[in-house]
PyMOL Python script that loads the backbone (N, CA, C, O; Angstrom):
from pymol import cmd

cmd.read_pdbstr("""\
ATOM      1  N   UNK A   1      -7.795   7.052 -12.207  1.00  0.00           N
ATOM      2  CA  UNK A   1      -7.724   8.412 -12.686  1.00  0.00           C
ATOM      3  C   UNK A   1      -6.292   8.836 -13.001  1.00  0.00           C
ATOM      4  O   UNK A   1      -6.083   9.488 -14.024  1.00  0.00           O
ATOM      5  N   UNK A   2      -5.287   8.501 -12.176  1.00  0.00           N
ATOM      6  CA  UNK A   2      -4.046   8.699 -12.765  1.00  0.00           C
ATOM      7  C   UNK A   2      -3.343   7.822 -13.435  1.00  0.00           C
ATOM      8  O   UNK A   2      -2.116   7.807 -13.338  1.00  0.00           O
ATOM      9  N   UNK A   3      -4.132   6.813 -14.347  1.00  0.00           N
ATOM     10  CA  UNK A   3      -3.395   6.204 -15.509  1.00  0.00           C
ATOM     11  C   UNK A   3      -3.074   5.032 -14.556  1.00  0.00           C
ATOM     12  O   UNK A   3      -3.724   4.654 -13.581  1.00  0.00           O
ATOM     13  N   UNK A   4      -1.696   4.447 -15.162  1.00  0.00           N
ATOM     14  CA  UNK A   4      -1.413   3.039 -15.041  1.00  0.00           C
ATOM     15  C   UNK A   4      -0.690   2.728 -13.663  1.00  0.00           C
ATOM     16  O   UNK A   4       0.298   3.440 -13.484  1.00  0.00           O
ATOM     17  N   UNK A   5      -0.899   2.039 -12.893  1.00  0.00           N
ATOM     18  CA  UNK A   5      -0.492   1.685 -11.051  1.00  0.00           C
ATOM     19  C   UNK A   5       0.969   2.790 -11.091  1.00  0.00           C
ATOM     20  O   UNK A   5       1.180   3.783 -10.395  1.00  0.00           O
ATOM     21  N   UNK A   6       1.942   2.091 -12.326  1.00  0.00           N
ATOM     22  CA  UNK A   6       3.299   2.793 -12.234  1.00  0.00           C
ATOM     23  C   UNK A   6       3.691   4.357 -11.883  1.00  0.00           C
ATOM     24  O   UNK A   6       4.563   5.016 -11.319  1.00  0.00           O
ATOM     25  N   UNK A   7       2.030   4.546 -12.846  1.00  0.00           N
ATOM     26  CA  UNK A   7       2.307   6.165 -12.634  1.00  0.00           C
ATOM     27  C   UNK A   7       1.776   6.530 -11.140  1.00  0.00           C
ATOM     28  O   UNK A   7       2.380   7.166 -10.277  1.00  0.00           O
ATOM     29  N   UNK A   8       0.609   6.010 -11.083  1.00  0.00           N
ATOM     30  CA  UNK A   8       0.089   6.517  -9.830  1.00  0.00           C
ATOM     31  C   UNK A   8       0.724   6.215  -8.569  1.00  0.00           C
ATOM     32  O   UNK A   8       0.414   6.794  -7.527  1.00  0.00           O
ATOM     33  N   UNK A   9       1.808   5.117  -8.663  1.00  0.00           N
ATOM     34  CA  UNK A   9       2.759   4.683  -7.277  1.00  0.00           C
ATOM     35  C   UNK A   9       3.455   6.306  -7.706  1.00  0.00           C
ATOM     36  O   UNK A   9       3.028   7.095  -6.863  1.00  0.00           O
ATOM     37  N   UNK A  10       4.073   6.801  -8.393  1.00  0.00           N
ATOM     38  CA  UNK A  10       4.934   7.814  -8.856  1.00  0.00           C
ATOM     39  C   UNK A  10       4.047   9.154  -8.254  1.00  0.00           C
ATOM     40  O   UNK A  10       4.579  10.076  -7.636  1.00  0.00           O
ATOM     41  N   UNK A  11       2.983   9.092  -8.480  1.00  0.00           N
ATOM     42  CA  UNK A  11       2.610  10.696  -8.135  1.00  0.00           C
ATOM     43  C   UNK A  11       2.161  10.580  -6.423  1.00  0.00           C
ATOM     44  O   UNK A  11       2.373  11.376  -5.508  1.00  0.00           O
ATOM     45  N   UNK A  12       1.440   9.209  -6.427  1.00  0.00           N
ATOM     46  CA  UNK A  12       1.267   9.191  -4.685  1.00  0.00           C
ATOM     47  C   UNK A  12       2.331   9.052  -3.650  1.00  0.00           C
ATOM     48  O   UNK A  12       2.178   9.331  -2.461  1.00  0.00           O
ATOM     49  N   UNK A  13       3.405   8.604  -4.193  1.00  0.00           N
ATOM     50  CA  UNK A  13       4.899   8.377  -3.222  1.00  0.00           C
ATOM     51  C   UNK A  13       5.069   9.865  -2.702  1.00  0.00           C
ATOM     52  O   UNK A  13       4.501  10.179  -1.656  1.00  0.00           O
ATOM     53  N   UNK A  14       5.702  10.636  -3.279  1.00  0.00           N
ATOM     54  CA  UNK A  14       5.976  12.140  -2.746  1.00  0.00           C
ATOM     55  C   UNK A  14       4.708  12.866  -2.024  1.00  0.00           C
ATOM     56  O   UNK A  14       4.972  13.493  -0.999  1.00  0.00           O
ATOM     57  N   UNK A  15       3.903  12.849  -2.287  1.00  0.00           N
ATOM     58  CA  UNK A  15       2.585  13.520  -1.741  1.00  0.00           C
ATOM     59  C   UNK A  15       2.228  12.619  -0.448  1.00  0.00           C
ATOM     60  O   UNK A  15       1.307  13.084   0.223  1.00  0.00           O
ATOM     61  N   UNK A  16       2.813  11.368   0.039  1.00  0.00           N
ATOM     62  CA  UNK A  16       2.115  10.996   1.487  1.00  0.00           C
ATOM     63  C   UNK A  16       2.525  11.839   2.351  1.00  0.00           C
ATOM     64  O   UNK A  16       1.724  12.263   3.184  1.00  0.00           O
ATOM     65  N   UNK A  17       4.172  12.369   2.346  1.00  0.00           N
ATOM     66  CA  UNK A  17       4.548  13.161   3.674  1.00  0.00           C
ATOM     67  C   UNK A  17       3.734  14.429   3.658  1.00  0.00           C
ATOM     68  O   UNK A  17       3.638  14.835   4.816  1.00  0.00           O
ATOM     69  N   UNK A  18       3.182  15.123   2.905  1.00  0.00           N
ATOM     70  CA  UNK A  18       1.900  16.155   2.831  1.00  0.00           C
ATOM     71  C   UNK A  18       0.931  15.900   3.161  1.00  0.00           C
ATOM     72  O   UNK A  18       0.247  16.868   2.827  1.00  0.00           O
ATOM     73  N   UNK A  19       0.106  14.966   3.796  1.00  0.00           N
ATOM     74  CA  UNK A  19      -1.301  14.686   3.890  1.00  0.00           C
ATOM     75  C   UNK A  19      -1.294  14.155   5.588  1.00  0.00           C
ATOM     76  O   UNK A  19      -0.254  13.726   6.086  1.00  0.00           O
ATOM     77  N   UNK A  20      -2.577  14.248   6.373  1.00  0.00           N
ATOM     78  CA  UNK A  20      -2.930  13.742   7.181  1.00  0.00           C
ATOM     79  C   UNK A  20      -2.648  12.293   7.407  1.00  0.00           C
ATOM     80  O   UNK A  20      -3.285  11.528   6.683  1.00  0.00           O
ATOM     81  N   UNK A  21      -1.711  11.692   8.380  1.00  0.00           N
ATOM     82  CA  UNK A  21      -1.709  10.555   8.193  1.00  0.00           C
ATOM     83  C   UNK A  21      -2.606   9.632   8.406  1.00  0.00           C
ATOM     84  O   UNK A  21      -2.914   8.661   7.715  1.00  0.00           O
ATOM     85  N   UNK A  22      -3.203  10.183   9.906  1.00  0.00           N
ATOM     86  CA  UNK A  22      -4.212   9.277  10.447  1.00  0.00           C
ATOM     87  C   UNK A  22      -5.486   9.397   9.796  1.00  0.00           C
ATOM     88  O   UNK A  22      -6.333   8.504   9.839  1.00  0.00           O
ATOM     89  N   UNK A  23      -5.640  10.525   9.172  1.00  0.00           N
ATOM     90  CA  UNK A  23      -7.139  10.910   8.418  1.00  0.00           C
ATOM     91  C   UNK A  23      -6.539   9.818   7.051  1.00  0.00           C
ATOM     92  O   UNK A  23      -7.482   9.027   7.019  1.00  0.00           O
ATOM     93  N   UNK A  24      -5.828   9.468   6.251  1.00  0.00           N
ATOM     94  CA  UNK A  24      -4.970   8.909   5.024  1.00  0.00           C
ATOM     95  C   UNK A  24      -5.683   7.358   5.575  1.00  0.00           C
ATOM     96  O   UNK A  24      -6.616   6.799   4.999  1.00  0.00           O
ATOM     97  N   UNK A  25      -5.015   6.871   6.771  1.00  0.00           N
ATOM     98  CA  UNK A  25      -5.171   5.345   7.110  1.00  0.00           C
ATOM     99  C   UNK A  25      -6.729   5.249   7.547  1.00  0.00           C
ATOM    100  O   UNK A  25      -7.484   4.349   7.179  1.00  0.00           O
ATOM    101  N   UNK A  26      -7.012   6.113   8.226  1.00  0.00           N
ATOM    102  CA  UNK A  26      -8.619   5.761   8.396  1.00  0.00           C
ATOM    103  C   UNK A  26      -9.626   5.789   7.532  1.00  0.00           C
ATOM    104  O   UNK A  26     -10.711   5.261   7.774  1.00  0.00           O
ATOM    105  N   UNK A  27      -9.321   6.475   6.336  1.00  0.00           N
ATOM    106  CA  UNK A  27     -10.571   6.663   5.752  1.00  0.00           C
ATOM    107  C   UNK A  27      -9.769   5.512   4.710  1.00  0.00           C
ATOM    108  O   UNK A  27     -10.512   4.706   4.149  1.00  0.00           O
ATOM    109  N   UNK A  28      -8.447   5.429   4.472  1.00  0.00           N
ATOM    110  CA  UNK A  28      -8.463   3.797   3.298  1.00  0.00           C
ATOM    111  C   UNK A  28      -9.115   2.478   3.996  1.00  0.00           C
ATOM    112  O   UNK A  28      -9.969   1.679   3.611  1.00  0.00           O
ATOM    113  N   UNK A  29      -8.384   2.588   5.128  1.00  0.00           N
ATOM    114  CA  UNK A  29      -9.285   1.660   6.110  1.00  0.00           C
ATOM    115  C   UNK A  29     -10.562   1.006   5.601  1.00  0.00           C
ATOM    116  O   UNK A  29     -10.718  -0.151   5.209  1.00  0.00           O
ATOM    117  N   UNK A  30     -11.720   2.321   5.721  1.00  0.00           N
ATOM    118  CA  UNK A  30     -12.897   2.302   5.775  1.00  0.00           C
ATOM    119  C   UNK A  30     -13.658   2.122   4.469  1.00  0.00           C
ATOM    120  O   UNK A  30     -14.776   1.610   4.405  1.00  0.00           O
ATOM    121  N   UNK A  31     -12.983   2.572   3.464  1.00  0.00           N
ATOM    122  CA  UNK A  31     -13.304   2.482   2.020  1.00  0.00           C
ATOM    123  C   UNK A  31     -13.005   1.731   1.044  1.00  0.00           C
ATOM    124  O   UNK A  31     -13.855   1.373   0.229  1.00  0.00           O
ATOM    125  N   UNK A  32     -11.567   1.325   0.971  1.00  0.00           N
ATOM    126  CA  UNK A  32     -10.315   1.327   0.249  1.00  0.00           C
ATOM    127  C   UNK A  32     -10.375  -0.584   0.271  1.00  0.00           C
ATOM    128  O   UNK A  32     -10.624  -1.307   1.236  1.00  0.00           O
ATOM    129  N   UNK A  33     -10.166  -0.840  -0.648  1.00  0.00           N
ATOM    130  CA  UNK A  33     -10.479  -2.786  -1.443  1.00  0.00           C
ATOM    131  C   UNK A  33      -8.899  -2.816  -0.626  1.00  0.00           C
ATOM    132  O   UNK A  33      -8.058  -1.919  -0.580  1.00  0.00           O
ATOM    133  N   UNK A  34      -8.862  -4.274   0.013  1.00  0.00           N
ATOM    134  CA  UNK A  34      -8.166  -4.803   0.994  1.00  0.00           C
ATOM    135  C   UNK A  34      -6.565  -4.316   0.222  1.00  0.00           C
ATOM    136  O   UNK A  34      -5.727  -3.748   0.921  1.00  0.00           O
ATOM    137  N   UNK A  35      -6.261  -4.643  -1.403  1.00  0.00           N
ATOM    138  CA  UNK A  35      -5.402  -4.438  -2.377  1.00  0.00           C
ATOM    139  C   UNK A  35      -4.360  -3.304  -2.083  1.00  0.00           C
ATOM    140  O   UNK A  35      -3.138  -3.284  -1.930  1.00  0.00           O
ATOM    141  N   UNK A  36      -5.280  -2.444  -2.070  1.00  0.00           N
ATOM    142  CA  UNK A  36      -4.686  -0.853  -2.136  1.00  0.00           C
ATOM    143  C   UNK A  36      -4.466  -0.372  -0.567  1.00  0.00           C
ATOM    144  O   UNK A  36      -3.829   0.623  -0.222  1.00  0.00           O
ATOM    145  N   UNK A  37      -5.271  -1.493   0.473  1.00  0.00           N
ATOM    146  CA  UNK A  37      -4.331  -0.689   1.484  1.00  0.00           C
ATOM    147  C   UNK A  37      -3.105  -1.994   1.961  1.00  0.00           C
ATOM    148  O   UNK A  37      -2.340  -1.999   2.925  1.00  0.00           O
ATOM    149  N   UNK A  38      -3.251  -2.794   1.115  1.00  0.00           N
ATOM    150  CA  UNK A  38      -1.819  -3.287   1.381  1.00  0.00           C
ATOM    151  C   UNK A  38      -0.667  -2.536   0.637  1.00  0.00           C
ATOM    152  O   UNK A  38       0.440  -2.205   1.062  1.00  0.00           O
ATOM    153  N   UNK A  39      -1.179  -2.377  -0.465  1.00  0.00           N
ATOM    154  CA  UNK A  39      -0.118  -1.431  -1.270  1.00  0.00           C
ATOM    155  C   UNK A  39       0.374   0.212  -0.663  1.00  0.00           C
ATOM    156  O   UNK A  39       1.411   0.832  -0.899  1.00  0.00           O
ATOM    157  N   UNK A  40      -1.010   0.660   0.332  1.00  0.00           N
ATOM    158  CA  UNK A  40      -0.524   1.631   0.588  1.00  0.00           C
ATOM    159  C   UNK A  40       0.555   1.476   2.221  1.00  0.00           C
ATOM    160  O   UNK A  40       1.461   2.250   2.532  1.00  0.00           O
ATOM    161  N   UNK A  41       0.198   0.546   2.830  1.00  0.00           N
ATOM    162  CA  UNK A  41       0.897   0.006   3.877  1.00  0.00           C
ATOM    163  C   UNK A  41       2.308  -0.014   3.715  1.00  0.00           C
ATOM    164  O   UNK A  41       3.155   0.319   4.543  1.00  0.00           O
ATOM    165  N   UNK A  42       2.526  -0.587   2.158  1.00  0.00           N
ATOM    166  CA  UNK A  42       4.297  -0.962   2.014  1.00  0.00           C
ATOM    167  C   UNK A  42       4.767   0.183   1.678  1.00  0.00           C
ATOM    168  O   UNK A  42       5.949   0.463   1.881  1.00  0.00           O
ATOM    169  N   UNK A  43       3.611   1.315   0.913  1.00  0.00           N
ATOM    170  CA  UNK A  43       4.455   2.322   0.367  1.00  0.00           C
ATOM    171  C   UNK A  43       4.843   3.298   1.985  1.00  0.00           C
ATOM    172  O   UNK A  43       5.930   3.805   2.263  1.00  0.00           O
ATOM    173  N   UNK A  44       3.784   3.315   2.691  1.00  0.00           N
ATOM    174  CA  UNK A  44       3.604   4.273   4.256  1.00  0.00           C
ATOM    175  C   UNK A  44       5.248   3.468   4.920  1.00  0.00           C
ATOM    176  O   UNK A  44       6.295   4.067   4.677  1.00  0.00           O
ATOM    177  N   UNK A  45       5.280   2.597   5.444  1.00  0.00           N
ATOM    178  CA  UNK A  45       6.202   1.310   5.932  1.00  0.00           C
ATOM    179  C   UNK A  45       7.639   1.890   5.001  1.00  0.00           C
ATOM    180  O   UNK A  45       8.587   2.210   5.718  1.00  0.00           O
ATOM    181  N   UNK A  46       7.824   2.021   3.666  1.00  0.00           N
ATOM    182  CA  UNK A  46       8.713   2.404   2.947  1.00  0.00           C
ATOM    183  C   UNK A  46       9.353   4.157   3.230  1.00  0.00           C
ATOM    184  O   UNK A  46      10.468   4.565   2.905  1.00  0.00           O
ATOM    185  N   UNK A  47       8.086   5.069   4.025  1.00  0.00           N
ATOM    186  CA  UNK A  47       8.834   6.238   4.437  1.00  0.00           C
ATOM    187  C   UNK A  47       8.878   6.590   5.415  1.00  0.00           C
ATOM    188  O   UNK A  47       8.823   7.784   5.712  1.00  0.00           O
ATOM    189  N   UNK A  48       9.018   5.418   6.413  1.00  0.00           N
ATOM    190  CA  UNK A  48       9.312   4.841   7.888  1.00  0.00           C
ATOM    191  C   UNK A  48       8.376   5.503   9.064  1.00  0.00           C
ATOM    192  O   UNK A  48       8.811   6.068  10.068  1.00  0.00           O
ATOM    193  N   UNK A  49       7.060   5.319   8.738  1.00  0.00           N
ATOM    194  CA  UNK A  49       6.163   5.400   9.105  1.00  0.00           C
ATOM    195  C   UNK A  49       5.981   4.132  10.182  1.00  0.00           C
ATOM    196  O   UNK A  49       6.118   2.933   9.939  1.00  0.00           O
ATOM    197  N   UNK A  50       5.665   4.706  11.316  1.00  0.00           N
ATOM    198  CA  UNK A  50       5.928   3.662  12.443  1.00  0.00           C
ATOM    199  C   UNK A  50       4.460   2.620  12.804  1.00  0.00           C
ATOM    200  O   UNK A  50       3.302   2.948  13.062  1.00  0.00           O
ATOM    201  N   UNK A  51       4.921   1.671  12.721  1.00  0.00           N
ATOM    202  CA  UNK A  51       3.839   0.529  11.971  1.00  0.00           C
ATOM    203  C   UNK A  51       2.584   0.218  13.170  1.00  0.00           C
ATOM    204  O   UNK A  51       1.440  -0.225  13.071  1.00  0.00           O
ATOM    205  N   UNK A  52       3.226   0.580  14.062  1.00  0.00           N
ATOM    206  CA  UNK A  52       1.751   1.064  15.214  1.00  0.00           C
ATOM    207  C   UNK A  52       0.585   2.012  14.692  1.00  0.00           C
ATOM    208  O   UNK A  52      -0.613   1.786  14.863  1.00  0.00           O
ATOM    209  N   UNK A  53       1.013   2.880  14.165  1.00  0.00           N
ATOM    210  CA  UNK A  53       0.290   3.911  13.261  1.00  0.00           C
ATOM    211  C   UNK A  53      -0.573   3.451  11.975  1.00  0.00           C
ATOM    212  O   UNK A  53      -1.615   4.055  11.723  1.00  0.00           O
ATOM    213  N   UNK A  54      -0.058   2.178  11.007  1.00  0.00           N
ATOM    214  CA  UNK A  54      -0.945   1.747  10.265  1.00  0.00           C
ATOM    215  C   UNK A  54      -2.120   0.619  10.977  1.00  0.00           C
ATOM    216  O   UNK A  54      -2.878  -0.042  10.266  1.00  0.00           O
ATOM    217  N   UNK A  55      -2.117   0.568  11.941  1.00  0.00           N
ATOM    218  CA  UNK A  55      -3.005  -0.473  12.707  1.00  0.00           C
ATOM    219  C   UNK A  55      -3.937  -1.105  11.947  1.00  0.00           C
ATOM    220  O   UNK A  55      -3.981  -2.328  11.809  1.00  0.00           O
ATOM    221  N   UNK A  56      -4.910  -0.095  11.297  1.00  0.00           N
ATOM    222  CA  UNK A  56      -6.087   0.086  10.717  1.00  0.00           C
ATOM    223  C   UNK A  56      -6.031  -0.604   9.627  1.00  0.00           C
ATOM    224  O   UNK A  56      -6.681  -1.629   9.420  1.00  0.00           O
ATOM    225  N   UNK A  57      -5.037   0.059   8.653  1.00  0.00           N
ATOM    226  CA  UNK A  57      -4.837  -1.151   7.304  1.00  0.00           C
ATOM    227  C   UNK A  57      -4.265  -2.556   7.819  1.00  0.00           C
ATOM    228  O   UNK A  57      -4.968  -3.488   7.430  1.00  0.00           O
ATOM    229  N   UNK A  58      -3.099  -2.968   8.643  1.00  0.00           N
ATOM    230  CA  UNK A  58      -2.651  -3.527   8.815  1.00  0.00           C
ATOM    231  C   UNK A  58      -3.840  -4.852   9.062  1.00  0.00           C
ATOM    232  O   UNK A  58      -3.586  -5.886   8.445  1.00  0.00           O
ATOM    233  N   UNK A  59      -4.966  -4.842   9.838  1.00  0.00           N
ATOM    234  CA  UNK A  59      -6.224  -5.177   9.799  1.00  0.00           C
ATOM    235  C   UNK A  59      -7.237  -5.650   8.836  1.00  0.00           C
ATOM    236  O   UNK A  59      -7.936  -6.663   8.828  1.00  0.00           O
ATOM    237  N   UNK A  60      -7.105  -4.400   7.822  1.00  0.00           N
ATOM    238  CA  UNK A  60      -7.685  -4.647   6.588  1.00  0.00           C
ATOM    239  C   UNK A  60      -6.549  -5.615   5.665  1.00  0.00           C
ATOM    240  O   UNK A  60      -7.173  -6.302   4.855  1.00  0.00           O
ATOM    241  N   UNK A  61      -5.210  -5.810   5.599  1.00  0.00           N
ATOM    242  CA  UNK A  61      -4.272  -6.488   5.033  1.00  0.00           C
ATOM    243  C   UNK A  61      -4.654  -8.114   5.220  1.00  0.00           C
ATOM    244  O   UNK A  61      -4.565  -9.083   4.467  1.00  0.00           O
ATOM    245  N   UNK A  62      -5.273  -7.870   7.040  1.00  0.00           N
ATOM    246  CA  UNK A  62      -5.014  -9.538   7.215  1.00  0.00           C
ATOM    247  C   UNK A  62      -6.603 -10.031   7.006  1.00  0.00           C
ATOM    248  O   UNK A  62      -6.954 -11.190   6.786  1.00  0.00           O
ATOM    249  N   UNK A  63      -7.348  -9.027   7.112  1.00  0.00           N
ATOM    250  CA  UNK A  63      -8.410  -9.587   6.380  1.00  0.00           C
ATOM    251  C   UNK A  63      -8.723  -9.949   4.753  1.00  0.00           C
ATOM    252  O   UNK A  63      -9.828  -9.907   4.213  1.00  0.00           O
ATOM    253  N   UNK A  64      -7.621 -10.264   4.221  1.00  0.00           N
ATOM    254  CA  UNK A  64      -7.830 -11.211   2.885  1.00  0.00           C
ATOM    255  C   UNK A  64      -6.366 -12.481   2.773  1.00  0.00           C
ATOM    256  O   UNK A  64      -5.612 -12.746   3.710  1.00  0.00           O
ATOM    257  N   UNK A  65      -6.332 -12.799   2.034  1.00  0.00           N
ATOM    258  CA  UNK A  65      -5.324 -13.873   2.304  1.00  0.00           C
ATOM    259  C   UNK A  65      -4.702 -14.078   0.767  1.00  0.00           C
ATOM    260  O   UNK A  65      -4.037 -15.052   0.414  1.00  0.00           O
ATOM    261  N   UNK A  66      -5.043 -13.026  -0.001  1.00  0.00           N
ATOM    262  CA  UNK A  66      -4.758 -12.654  -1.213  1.00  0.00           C
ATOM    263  C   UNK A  66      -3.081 -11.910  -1.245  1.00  0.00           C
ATOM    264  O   UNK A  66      -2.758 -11.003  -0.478  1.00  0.00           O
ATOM    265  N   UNK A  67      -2.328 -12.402  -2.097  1.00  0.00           N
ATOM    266  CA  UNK A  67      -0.880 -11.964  -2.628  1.00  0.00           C
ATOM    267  C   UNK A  67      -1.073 -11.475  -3.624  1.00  0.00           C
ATOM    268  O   UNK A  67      -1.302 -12.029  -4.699  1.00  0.00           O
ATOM    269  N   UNK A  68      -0.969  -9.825  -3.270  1.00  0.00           N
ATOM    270  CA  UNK A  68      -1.553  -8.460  -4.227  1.00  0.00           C
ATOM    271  C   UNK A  68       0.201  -8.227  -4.701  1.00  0.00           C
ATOM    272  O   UNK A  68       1.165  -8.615  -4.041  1.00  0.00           O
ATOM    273  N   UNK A  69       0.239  -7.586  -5.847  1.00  0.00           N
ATOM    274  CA  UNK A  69       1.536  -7.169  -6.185  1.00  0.00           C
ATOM    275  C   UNK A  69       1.194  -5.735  -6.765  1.00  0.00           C
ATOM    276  O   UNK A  69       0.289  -5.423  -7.539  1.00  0.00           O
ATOM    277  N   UNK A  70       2.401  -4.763  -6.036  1.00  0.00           N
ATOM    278  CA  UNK A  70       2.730  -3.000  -5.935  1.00  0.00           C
ATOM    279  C   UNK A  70       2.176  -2.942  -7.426  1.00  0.00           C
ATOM    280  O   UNK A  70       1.418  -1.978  -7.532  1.00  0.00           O
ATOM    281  N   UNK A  71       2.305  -3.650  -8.598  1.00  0.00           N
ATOM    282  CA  UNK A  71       2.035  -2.973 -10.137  1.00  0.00           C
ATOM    283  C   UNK A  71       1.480  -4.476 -10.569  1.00  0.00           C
ATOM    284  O   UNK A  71       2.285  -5.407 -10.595  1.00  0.00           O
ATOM    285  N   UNK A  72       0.105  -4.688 -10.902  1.00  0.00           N
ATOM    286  CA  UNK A  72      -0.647  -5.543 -11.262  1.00  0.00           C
ATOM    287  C   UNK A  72      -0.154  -5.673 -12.838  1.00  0.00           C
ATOM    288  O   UNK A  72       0.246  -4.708 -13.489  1.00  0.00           O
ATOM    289  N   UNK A  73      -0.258  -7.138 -13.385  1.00  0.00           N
ATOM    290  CA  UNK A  73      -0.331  -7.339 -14.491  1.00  0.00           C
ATOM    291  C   UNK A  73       1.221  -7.191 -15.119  1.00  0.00           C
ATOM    292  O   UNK A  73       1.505  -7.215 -16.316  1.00  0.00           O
ATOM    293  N   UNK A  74       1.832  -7.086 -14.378  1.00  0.00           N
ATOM    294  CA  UNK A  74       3.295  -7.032 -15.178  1.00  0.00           C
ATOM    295  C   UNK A  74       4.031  -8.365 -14.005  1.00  0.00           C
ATOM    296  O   UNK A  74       3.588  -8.618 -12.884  1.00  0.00           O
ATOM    297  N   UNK A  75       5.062  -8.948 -14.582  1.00  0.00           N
ATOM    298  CA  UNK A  75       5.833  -9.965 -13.783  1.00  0.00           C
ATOM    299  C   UNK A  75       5.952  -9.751 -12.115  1.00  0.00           C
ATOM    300  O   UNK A  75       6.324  -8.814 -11.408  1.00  0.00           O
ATOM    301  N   UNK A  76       5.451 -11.083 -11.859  1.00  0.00           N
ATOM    302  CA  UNK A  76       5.589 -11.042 -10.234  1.00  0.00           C
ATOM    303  C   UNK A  76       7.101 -11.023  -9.493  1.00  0.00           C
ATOM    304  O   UNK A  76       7.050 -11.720  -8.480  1.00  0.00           O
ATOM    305  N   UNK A  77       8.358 -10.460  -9.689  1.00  0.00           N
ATOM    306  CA  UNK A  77       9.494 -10.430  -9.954  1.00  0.00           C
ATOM    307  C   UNK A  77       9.596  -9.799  -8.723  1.00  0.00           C
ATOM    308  O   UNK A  77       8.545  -9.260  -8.377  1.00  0.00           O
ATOM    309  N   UNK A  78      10.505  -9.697  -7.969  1.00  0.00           N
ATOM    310  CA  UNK A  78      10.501  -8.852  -6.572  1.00  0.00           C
ATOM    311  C   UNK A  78      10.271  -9.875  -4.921  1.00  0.00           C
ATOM    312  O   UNK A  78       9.943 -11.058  -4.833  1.00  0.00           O
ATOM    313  N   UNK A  79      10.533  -9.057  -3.985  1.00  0.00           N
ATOM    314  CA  UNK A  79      10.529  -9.461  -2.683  1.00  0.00           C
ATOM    315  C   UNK A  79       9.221  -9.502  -2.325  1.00  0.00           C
ATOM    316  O   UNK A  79       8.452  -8.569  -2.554  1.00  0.00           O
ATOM    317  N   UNK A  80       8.802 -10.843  -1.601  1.00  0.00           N
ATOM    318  CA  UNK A  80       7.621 -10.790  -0.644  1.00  0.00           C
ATOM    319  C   UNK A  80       7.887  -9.622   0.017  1.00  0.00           C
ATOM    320  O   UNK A  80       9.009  -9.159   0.219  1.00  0.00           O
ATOM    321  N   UNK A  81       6.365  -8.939   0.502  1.00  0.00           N
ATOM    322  CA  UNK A  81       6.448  -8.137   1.751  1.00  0.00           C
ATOM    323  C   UNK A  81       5.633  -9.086   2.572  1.00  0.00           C
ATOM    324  O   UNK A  81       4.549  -9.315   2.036  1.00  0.00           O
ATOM    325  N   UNK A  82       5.774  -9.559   3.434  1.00  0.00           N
ATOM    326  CA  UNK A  82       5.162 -11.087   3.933  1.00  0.00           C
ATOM    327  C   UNK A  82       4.360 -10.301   5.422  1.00  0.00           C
ATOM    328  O   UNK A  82       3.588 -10.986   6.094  1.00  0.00           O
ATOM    329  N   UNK A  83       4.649  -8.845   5.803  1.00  0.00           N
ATOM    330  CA  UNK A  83       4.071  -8.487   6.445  1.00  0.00           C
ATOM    331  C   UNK A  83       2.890  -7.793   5.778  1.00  0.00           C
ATOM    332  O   UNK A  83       1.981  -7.999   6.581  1.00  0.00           O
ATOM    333  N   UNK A  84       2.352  -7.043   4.704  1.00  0.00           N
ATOM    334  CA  UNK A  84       1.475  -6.625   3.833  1.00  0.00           C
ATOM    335  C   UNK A  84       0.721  -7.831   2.955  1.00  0.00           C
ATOM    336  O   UNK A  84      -0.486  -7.872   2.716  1.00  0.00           O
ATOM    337  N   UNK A  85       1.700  -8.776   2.547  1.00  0.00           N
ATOM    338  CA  UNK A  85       1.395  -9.859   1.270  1.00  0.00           C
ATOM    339  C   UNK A  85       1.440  -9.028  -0.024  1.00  0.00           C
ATOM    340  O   UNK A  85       0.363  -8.866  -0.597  1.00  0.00           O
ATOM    341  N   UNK A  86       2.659  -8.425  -0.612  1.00  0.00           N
ATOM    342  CA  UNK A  86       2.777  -7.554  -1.175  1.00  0.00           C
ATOM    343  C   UNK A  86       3.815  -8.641  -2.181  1.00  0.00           C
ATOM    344  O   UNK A  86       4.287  -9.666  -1.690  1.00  0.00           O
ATOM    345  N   UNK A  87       4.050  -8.273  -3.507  1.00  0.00           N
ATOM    346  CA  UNK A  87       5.323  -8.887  -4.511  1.00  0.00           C
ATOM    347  C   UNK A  87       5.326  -7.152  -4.665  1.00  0.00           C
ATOM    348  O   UNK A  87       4.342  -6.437  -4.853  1.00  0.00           O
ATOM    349  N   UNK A  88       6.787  -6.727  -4.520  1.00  0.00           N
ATOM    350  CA  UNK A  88       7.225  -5.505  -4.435  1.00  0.00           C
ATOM    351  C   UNK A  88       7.919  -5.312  -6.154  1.00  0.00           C
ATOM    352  O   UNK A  88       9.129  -5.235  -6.370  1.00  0.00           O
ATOM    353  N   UNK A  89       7.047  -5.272  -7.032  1.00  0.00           N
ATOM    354  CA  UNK A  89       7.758  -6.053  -7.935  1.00  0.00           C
ATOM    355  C   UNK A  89       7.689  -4.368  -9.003  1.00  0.00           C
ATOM    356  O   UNK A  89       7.889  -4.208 -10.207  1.00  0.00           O
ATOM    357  N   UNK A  90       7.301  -3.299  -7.848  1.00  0.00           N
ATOM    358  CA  UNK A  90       7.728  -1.966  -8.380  1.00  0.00           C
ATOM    359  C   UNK A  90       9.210  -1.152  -8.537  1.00  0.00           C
ATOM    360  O   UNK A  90       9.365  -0.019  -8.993  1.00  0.00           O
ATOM    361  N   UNK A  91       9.979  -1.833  -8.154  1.00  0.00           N
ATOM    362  CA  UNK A  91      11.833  -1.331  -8.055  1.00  0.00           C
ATOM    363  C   UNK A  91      12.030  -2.084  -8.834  1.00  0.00           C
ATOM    364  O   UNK A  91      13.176  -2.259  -9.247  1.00  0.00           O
TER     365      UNK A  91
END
""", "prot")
cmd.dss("prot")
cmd.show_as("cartoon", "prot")
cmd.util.cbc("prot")
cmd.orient("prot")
């Protein structure tokens, strides 16, 4: 709904410190394709969100064994996040 990963990393970055955190991780948890809560893990992890607190995704992360990258379809260019399985290849 908000267009292309780039944009939507862009409008969801500022809006996490506004939202419920634990209601945020539990319900991606519960819903949310293994992908997007690794992606949301590095972005949570990125505004030093204390990693006891993502438990839930962190869970859902290691349940796939898939190397998801922050912006699909453009060059895998960037740092492992080797704790998510993330190519950070959004900076």
């Amino acid at each position: 709904m908000a267009g292309a990963t780039r944009v939507a990393l862009a409008l969801v970055e500022p809006a996490l410190g506004q939202v419920d955190l634990g209601k945020l991780v539990q319900r991606a948890a519960a819903v949310a394709r293994s992908s997007s809560c690794q992606r949301l893990g590095v972005l949570l992890e990125r505004m030093g969100i204390n990693p006891s607190k993502l438990a839930a995704l962190r869970r859902r992360a290691l349940a796939t064994q898939s190397l998801t990258s922050m912006v699909p379809g453009t060059p895998r260019r960037g740092q492992v996040n080797t704790r998510w399985r993330v190519v950070e290849n959004d900076r």
